[in-house]
N, C-alpha and C positions, 0 to 999 in steps of 0.2 A: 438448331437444337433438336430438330427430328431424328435426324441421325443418331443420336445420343441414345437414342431405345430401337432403333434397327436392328437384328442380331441373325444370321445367317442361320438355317435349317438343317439339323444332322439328319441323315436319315439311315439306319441300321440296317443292314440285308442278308440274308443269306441266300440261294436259289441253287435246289437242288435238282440233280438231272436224273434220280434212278428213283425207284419205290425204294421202302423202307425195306422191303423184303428180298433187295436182290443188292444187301447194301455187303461188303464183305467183313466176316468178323476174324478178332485178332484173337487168340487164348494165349499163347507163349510168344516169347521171344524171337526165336526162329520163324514163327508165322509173321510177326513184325517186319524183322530182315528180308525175307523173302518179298513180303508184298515192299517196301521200300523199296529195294535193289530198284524195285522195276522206275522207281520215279528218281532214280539220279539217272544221269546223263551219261552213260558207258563209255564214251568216250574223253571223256574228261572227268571221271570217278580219280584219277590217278594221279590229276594237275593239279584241279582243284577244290579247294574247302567247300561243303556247302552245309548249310542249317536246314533241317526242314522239320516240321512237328505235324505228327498227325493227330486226327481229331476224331474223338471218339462218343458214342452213346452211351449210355449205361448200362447197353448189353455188348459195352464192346465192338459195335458194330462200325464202322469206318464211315466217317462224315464228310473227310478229304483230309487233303495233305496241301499245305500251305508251305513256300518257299518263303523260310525267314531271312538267308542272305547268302550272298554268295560272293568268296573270298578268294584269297590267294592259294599261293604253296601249302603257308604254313598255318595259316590263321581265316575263320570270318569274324565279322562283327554281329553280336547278337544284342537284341532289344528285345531285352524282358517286356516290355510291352507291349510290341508287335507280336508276341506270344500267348498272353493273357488276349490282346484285341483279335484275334483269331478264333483262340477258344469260346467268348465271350459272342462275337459273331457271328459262330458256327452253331453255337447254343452245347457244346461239348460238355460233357461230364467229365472227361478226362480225356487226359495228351499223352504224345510220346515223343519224346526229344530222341531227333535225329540226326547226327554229322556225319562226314566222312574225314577220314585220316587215310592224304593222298599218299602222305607216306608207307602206307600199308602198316605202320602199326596200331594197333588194334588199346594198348594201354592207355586211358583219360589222363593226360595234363593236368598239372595242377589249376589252369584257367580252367578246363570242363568243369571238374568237380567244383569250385568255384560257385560259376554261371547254373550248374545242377543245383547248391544248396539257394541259390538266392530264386530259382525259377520256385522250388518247392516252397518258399516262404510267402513268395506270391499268388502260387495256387491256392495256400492252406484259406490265405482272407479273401479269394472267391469259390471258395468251397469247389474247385477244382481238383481231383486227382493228376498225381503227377504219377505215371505206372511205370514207367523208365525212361530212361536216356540210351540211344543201342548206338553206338559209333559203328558204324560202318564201311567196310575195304570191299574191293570187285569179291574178296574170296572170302571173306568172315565177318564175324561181327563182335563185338563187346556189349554185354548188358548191363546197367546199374543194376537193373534188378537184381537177376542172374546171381549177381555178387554182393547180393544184400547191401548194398551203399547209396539207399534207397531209404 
């Protein structure tokens, strides 16, 4: 019967490596893109799919970039709540949904916009901002914002 009230330890973390002052902030789109590019893998932007969301402060400023999943040709797998447990963990105010389309086209699938409205439904009940979704190629980018579908 001991066992019956045993229950294992969560413990929450975050562990940052710069000052808050030397942390890099986002304002537009393209400064989005720009610092992303640098965290896909250039080598394989072109093969394969990947998710990644960055994590932001309230001023904007960059908390990190968490690798949500990484896929094939055509498609990743994304876990809405491996997205919110990110944010949540990193203590974020706000995210920014990141993929790439190896095929170099830059236009959201009917699944993005999709996995885009059900991400923002789940921010809105952690009082989370969602600022954009930017699909990402080696050579451009696509913004929800940008295109008001946000």
């Amino acid at each position: 019967m001991e066992n019956l009230f045993t229950v294992n330890e969560v413990k929450l973390s975050y562990k940052t490596k710069q000052k808050a002052s030397e942390r890099p902030k986002v304002l537009s789109s393209e400064s989005v893109y720009k610092l992303l590019l640098n965290c896909f893998d250039a080598d394989t932007i072109e093969f394969r799919e990947y998710f990644k969301v960055l994590l932001l402060n309230r001023a904007n400023q960059v908390l990190g970039v968490f690798n949500i999943s990484e896929g094939g040709i055509s498609e990743t797998v994304v876990d809405i709540r491996l997205i919110l447990q990110s944010a949540i963990l990193s203590n974020a105010s706000g995210i920014v949904l990141s993929h790439n389309h190896p095929s170099g086209n830059l236009n959201p699938s009917q699944s993005d916009d999709n996995m885009t409205r059900k991400v923002i439904e789940a921010c809105k009940i952690m009082d989370i901002s969602l600022l954009d979704h930017v699909i990402i190629t080696s050579e451009s980018y696509y913004s929800y914002a940008d295109e008001g579908k946000l």
